[in-house]
BADOMI-348319 format. One record per residue: residue in three letters; x, y, z of N, C-alpha, C in turn. Coordinates in pm, whole numbers, padded with zeros to 5 digits, always signed. Example, Ala and Ser with C-alpha at 12.3 -4.5 7.8 and 13.67 -1.06 7.14 Angstrom:
2
ALA+01319-00569+00780+01230-00450+00780+01320-00330+00780
SER+01285-00225+00708+01367-00106+00714+01290+00003+00787
***
This chain:
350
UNK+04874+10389+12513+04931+10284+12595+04833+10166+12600
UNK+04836+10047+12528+04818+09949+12504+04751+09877+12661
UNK+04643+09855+12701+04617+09773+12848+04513+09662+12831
UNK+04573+09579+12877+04389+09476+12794+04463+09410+12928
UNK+04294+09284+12950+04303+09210+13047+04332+09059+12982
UNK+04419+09006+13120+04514+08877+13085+04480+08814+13221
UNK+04379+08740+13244+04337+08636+13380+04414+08562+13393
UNK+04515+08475+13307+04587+08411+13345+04760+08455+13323
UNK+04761+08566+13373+04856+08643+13387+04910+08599+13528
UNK+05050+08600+13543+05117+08624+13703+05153+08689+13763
UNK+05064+08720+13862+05127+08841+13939+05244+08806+14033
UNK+05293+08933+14082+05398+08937+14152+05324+08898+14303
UNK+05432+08838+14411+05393+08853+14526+05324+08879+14591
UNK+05419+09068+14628+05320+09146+14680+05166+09151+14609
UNK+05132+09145+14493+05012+09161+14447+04895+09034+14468
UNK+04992+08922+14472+04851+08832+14543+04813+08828+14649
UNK+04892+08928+14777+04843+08932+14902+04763+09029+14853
UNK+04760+09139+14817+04675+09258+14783+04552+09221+14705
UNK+04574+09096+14650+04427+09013+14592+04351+08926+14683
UNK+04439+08888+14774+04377+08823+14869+04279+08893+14949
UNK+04339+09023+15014+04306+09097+15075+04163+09170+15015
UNK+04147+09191+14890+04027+09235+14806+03950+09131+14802
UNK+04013+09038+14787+03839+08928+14741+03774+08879+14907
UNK+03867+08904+15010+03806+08906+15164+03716+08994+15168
UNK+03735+09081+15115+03637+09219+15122+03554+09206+15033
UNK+03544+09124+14937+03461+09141+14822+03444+09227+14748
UNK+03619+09275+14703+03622+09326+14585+03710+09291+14473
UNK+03611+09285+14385+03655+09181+14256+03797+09282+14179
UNK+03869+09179+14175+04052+09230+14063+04025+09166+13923
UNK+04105+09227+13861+04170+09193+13771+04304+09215+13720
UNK+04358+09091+13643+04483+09103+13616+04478+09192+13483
UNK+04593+09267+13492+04583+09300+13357+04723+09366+13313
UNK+04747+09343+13195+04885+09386+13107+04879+09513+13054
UNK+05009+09611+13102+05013+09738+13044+05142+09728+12917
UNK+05108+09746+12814+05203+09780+12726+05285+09897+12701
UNK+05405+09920+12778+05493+10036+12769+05620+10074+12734
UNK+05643+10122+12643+05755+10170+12626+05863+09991+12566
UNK+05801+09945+12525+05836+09838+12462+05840+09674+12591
UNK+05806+09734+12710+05789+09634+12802+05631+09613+12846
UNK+05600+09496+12888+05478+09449+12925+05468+09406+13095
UNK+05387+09482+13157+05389+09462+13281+05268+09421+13357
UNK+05293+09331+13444+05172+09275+13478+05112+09335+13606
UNK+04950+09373+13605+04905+09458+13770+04785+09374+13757
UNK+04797+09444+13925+04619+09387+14016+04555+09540+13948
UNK+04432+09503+13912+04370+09583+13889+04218+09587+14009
UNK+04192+09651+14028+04035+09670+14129+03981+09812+14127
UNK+03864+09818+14168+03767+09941+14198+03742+09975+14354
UNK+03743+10113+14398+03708+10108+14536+03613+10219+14544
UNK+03479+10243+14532+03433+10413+14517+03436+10441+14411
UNK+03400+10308+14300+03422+10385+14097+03546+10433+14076
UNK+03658+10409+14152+03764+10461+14120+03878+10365+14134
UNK+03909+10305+13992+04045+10184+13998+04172+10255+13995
UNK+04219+10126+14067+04356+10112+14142+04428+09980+14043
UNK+04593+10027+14031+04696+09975+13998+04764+09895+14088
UNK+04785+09781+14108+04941+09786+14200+04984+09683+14148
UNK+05131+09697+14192+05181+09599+14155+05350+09614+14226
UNK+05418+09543+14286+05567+09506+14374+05547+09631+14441
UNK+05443+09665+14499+05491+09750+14605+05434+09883+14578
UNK+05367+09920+14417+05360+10048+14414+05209+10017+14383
UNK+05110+10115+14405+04952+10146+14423+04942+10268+14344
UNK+04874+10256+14230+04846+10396+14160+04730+10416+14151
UNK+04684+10527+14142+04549+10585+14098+04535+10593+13940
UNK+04384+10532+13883+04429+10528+13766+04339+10674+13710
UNK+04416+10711+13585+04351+10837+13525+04472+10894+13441
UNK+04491+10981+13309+04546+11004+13243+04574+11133+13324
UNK+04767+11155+13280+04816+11274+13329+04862+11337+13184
UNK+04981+11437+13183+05018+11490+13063+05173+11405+13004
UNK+05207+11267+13083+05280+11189+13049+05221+11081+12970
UNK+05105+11034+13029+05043+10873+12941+05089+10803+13042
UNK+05091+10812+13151+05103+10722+13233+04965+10646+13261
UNK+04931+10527+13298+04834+10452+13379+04773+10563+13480
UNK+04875+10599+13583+04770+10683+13699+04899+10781+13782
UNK+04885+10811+13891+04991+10876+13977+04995+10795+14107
UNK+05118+10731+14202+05089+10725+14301+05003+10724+14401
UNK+04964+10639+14481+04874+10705+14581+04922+10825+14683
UNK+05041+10795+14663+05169+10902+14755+05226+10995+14670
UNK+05165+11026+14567+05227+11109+14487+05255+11245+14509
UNK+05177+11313+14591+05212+11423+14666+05341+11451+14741
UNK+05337+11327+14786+05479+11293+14955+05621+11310+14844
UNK+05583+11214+14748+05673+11158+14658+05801+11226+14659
UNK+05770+11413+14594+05908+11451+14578+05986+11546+14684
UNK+05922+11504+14790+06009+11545+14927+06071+11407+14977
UNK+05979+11333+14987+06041+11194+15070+06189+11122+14944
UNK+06169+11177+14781+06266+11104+14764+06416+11182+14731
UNK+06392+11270+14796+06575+11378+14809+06556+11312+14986
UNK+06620+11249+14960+06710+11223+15122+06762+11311+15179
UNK+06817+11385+15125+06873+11532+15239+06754+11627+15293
UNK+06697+11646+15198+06572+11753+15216+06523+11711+15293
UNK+06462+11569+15263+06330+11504+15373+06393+11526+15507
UNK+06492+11506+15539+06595+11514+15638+06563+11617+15722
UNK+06638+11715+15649+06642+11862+15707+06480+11868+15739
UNK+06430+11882+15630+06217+11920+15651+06197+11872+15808
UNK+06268+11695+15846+06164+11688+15946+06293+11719+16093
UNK+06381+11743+16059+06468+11827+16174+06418+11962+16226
UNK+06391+12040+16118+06299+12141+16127+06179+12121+16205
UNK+06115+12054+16212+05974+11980+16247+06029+11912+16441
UNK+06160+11907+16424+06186+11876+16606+06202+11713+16588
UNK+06224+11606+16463+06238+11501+16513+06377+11470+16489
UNK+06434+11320+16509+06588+11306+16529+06605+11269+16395
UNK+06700+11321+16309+06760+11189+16194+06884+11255+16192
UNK+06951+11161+16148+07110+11143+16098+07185+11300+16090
UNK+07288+11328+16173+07345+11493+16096+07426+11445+15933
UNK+07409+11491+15850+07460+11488+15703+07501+11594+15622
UNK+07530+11524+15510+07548+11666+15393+07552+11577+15248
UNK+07520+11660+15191+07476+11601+15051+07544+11698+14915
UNK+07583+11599+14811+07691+11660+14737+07684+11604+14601
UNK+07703+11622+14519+07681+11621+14369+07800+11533+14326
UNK+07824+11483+14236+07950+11367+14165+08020+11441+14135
UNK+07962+11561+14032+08101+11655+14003+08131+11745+14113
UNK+08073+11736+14254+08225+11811+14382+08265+11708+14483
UNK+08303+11562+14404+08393+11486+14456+08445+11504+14551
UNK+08555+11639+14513+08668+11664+14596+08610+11684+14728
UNK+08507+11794+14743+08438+11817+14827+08397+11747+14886
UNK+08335+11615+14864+08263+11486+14906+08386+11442+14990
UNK+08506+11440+14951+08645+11359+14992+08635+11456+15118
UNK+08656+11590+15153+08699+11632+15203+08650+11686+15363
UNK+08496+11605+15334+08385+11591+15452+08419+11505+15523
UNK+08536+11435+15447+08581+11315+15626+08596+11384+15767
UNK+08675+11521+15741+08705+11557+15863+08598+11645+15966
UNK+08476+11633+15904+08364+11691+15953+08248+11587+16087
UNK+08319+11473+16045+08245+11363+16126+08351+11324+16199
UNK+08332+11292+16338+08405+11269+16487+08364+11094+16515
UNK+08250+11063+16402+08190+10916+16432+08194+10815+16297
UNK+08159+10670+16331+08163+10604+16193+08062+10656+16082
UNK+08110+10685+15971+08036+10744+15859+07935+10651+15810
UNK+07814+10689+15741+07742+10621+15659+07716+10669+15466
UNK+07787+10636+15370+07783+10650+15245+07702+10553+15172
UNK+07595+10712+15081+07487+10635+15050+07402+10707+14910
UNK+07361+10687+14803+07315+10759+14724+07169+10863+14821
UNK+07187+10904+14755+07029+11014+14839+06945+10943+14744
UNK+06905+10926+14670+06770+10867+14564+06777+10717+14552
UNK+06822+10625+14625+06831+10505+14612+06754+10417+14707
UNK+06791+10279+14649+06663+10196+14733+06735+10080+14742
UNK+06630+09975+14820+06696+09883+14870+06792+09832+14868
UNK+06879+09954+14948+06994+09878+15017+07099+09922+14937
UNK+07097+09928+14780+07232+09920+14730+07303+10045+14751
UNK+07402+10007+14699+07496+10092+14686+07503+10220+14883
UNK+07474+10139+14967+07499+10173+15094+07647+10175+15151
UNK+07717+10204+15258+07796+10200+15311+07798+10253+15458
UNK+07743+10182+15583+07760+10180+15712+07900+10167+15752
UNK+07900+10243+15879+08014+10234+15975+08156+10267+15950
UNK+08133+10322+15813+08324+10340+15767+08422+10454+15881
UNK+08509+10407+15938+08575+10548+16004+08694+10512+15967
UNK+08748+10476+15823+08873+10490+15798+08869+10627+15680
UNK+08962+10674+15620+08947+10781+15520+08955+10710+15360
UNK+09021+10618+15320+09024+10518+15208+08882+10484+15185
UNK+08882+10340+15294+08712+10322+15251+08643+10408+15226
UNK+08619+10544+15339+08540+10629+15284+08548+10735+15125
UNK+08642+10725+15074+08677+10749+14939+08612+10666+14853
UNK+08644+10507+14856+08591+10431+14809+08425+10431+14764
UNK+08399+10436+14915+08271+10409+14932+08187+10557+14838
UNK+08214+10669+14859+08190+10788+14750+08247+10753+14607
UNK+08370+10708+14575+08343+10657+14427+08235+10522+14369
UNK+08203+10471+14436+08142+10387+14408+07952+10406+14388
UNK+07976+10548+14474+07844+10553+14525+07826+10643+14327
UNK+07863+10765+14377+07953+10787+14253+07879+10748+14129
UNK+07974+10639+14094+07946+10528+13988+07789+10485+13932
UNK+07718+10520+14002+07573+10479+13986+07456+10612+14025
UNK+07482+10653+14051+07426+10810+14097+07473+10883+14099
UNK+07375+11017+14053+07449+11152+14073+07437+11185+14159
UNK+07397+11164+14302+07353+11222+14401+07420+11128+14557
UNK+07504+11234+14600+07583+11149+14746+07509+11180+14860
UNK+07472+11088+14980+07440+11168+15088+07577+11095+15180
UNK+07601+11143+15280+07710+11127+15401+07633+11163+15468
UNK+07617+11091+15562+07596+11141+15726+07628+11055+15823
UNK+07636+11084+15932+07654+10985+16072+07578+10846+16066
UNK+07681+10771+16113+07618+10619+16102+07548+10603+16237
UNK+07448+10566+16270+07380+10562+16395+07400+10460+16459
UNK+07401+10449+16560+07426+10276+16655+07275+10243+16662
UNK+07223+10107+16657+07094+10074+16728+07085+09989+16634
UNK+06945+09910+16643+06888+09816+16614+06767+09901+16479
UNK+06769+09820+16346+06721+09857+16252+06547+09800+16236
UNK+06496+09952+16249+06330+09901+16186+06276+09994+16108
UNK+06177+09882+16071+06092+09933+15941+05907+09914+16030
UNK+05850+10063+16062+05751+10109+16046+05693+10052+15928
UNK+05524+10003+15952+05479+10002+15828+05367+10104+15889
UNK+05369+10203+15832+05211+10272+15889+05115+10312+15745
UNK+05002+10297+15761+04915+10296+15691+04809+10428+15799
UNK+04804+10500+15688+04685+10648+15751+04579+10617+15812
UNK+04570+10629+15960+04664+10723+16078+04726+10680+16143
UNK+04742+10552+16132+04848+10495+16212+04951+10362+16165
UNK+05051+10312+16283+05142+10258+16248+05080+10127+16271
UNK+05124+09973+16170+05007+09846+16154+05094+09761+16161
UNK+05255+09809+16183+05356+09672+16182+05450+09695+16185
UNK+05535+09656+16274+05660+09659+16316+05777+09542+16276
UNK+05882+09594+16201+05959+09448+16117+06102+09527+16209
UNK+06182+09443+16272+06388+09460+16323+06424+09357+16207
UNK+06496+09449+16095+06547+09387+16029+06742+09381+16072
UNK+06754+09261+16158+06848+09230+16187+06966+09236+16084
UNK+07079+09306+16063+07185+09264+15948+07204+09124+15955
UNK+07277+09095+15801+07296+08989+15760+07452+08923+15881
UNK+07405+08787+15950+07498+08736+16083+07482+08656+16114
UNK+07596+08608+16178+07609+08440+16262+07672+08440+16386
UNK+07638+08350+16416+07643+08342+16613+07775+08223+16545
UNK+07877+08228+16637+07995+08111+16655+07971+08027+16783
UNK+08010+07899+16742+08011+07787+16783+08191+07744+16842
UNK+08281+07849+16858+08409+07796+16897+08490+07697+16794
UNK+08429+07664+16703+08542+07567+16609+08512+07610+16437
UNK+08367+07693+16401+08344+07685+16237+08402+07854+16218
UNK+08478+07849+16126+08493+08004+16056+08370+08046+16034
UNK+08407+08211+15994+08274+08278+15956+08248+08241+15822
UNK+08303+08175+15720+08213+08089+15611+08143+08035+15632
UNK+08204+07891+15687+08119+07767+15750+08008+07836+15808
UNK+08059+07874+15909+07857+07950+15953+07816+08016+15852
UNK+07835+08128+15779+07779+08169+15643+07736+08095+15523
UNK+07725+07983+15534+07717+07848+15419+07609+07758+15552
UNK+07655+07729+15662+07516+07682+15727+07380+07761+15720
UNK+07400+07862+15750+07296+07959+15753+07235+07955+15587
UNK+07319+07990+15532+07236+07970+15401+07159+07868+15354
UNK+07230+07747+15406+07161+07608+15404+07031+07622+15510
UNK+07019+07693+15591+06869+07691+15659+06802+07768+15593
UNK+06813+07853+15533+06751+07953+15459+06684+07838+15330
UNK+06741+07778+15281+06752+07703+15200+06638+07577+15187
UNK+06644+07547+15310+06550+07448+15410+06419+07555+15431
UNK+06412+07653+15493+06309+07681+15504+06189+07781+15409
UNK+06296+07832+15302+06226+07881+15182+06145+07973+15184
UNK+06203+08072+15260+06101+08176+15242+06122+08310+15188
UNK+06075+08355+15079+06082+08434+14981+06184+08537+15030
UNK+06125+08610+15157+06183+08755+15214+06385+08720+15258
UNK+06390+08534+15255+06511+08491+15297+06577+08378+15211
UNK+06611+08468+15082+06693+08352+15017+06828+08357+15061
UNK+06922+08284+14992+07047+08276+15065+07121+08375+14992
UNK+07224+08403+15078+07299+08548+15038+07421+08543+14980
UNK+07449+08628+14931+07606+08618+14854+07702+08606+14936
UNK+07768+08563+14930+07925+08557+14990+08038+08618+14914
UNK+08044+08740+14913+08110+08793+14787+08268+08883+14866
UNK+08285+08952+14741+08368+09054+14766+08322+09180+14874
UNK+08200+09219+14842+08172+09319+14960+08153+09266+15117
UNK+08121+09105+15112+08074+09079+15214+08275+09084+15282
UNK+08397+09045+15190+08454+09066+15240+08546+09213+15285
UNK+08515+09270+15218+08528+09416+15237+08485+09475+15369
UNK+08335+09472+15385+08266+09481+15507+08328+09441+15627
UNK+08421+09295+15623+08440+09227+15759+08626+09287+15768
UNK+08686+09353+15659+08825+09401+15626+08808+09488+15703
UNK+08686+09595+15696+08666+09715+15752+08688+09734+15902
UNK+08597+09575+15972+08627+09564+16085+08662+09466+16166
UNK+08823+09470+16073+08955+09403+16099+08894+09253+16142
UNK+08802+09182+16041+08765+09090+16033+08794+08963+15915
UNK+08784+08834+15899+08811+08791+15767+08718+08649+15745
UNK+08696+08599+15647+08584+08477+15643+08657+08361+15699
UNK+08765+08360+15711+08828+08215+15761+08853+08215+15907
UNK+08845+08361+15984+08859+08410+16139+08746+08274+16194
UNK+08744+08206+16308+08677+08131+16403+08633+08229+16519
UNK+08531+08254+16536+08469+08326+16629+08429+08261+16735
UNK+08419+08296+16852+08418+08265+16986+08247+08173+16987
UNK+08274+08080+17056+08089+08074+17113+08033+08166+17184
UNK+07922+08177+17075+07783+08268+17133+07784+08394+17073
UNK+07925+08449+17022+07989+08563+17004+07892+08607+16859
UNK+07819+08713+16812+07762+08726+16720+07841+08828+16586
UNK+07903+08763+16462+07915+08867+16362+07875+08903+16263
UNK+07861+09026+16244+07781+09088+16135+07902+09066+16048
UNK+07843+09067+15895+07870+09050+15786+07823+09096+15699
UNK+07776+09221+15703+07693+09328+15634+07664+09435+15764
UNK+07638+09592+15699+07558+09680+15813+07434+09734+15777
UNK+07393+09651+15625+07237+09690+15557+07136+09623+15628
UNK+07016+09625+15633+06938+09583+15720+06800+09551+15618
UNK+06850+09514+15496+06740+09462+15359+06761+09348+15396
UNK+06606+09329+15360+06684+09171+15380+06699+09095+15204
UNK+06742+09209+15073+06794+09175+14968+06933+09159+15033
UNK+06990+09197+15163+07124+09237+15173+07170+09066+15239
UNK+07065+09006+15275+07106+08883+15394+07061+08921+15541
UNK+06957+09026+15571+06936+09085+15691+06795+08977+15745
UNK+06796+08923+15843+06631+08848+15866+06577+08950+15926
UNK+06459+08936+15925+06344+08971+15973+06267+08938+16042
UNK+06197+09018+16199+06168+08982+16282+06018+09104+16328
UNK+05941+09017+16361+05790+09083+16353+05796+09135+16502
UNK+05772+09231+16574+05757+09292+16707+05633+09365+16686
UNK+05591+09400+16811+05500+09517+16858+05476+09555+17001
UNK+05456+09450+17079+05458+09491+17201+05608+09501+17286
UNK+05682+09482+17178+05850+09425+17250+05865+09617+17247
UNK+05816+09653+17125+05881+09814+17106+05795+09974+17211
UNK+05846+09987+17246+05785+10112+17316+05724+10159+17230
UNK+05568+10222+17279+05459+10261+17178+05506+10395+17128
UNK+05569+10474+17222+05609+10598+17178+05667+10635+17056
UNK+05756+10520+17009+05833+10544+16859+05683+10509+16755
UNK+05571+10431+16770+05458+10416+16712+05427+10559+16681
UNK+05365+10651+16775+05334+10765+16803+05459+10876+16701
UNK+05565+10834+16728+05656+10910+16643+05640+10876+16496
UNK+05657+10832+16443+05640+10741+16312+05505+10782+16260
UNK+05397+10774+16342+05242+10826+16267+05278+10952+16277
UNK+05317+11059+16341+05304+11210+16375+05415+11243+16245
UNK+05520+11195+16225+05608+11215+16113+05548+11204+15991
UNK+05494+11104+15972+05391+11084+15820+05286+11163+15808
UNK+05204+11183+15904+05133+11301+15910+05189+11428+15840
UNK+05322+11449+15883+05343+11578+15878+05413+11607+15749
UNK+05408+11448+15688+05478+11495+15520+05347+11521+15453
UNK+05332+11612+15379+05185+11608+15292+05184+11509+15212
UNK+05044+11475+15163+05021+11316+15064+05075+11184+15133
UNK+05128+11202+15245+05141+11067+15254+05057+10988+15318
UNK+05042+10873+15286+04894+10745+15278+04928+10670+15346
UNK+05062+10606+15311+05098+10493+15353+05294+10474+15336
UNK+05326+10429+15414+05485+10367+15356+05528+10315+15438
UNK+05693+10241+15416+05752+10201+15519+05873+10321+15580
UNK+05876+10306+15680+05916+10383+15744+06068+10332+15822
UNK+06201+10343+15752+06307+10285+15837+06344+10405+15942
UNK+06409+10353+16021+06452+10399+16177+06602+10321+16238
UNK+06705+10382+16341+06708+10300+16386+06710+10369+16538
UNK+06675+10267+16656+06642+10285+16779+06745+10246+16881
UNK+06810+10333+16978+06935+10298+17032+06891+10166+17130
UNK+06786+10166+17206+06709+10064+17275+06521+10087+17280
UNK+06472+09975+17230+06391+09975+17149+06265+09971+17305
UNK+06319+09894+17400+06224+09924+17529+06170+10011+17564
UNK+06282+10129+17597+06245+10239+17689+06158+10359+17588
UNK+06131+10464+17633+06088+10577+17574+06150+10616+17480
UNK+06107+10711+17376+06208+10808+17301+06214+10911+17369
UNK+06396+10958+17336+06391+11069+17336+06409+11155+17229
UNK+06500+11302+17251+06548+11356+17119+06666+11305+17091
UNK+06708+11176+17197+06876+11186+17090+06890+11013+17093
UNK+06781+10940+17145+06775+10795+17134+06698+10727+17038
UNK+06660+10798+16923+06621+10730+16748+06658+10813+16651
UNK+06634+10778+16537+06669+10895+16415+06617+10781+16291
UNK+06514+10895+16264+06488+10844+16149+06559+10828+16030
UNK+06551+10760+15956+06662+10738+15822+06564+10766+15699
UNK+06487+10737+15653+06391+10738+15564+06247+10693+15529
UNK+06149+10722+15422+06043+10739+15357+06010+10605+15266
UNK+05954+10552+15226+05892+10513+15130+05767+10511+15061
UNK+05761+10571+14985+05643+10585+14909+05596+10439+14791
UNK+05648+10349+14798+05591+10246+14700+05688+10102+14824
UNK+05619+10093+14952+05668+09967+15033+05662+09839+14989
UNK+05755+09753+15014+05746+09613+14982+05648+09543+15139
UNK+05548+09514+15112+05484+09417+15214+05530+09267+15240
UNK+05590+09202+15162+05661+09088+15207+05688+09045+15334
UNK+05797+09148+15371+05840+09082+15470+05734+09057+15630
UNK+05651+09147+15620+05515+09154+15710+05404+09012+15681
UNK+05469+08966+15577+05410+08748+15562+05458+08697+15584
UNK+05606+08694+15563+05721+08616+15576+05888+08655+15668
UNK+05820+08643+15794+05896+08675+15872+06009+08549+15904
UNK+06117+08572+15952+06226+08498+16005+06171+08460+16168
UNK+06094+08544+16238+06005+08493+16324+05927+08619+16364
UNK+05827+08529+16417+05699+08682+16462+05609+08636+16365
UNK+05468+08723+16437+05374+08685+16407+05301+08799+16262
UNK+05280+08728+16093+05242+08822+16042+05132+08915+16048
UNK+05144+09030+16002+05028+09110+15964+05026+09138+15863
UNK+04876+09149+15858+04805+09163+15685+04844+09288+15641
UNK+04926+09345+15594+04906+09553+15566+04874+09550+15422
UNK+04858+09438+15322+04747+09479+15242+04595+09502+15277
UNK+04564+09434+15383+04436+09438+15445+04407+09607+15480
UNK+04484+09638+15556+04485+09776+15611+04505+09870+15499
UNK+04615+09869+15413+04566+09964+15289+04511+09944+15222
UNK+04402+09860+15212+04240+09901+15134+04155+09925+15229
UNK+04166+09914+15342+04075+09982+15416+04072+10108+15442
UNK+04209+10174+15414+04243+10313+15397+04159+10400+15290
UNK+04173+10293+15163+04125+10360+15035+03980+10367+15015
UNK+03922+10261+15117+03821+10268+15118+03745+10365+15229
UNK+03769+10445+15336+03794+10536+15391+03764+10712+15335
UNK+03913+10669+15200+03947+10806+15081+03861+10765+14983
UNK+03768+10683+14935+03713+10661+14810+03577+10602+14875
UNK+03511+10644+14952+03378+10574+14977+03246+10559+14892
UNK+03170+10425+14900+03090+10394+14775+02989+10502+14817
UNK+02940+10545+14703+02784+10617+14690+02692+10563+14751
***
């Protein structure tokens, strides 16, 4: 595998905060190009303890030859193949006494079976690949039996792997915790507009984009206006030309990416420390895990937890830090800063 160094190479994003964050510390990067598999990819390269590090959009590897030819393994490579079966991780930490989603998980070829789990849920469904990522191929809140067909062929269509489970009510966050604890708190609000009494939900969906537009910030480009977005608002007996009340707020998505149109909003003291405390004790308790983002959602984000007022949703083992620079409002935090201080912690100099 072909790797030479390229200084005037471009890194991605996430990787110039993660350069930033090293040369504060005074540790020297380099860019450098991996030649693979007929593609060329560009990483931060650095040393922490004689021992270099990869990263690059989100993922941090250890470098060293395995029995693939890969560059290195994860820093989470341990966590890796529990956190990425969504059902398992599930069950593992239900077992363990914390809240997530009740579900069931089902293969493409028992469809029928998949169809036939409507009548097992009393609440709005959530359809979703188990091995998937940002955002796609999701489906919140369905409690009709069609959509929910739909929403399994589609899921379907792109994965072999279905999860169903209960759609949760609350407000959507993303944990960033870095080992031993939690370093940032993001409510990624779904993609929505407040009415003004006279503009349809376009017009506000086309203003909003136009501020997005105006203010340019990476984590918030402007969003599609598509077929799903109208699907989504069909679901709940909504339509883009409807005029919504003043003040009245509608969602137009139930993903909470903000690839989906969701903003992002920086908290910490707004959230009860206790879900902090939950969130580190959970990562703890997956083995290998270092660092990730951590989604949730929280029925009210003030008060205490209990056992039946959060539920975790999922793991990440390779986080996007973005949105922790580029918030829709709130104040950022550095969590490249904090995961090299981690590694430097796990890799200390001689």
């Amino acid at each position: 595998m072909p790797i030479f160094e390229a200084p005037d190479a471009k890194l991605d994003l996430h990787a110039t905060h993660v350069k930033a964050a090293a040369e504060a510390r005074g540790i020297p990067t380099v860019t450098k190009i991996v030649q693979a598999g007929g593609k060329r990819n560009t990483w931060l390269t650095f040393h922490i303890g004689g021992q270099e590090f990869f990263y690059a959009r989100g993922m941090l590897l250890v470098q060293g030859s395995d029995d693939w030819g890969r560059i290195g393994l994860n820093v989470n490579h341990d966590a890796a193949l529990l956190i990425g079966h969504k059902f398992r991780c599930k069950q593992y930490l239900a077992d363990k006494g914390y809240s997530v989603p009740a579900g069931q998980f089902f293969r493409r070829r028992k469809l029928e079976d998949a169809y036939a789990s409507f009548k097992d849920f009393s609440g709005p469904i959530c359809v979703k690949p188990n091995h998937g990522t940002e955002g796609r191929c999701v489906f919140p809140s369905i409690t009709d039996e069609h959509w929910f067909k739909t929403a399994i062929d589609r899921v379907a269509a792109r994965f072999p792997n279905i999860l169903i489970e209960e759609s949760v009510v609350g407000e959507h966050f993303r944990f960033f915790y870095v080992e031993p604890e939690v370093v940032g708190i993001r409510c990624g609000r779904p993609c929505s507009v407040v009415g003004d009494g006279g503009a349809s939900l376009l017009e506000l969906a086309n203003a909003k984009n136009a501020e997005r537009v105006q203010r340019d910030l990476p984590t918030h480009p402007p969003f599609a206006i598509n077929d799903a977005m109208g699907e989504y608002l069909e679901r709940h007996g909504r339509a883009l030309d409807d005029v919504p009340a003043a003040g009245e707020r509608v969602f137009l998505s139930g993903v909470s990416n903000a690839t989906a149109g969701a903003d992002s909003y920086l908290f910490w003291e707004e959230v009860h420390p206790s879900y902090r405390e939950i969130v580190a004790k959970a990562c703890q308790d997956l083995p290998g895990l270092h660092y990730s983002g951590v989604d949730l959602v929280i029925e009210d984000y003030t008060v205490p937890a209990t056992d039946n007022n959060y539920w975790l949703l999922e793991f990440n083992t390779s986080p996007a830090l973005l949105s922790f620079y580029y918030p829709w409002e709130g104040q950022k935090v550095d969590v490249a800063a904090r995961i090299l201080d981690m590694l430097e912690r796990h890799y200390p100099t001689a």
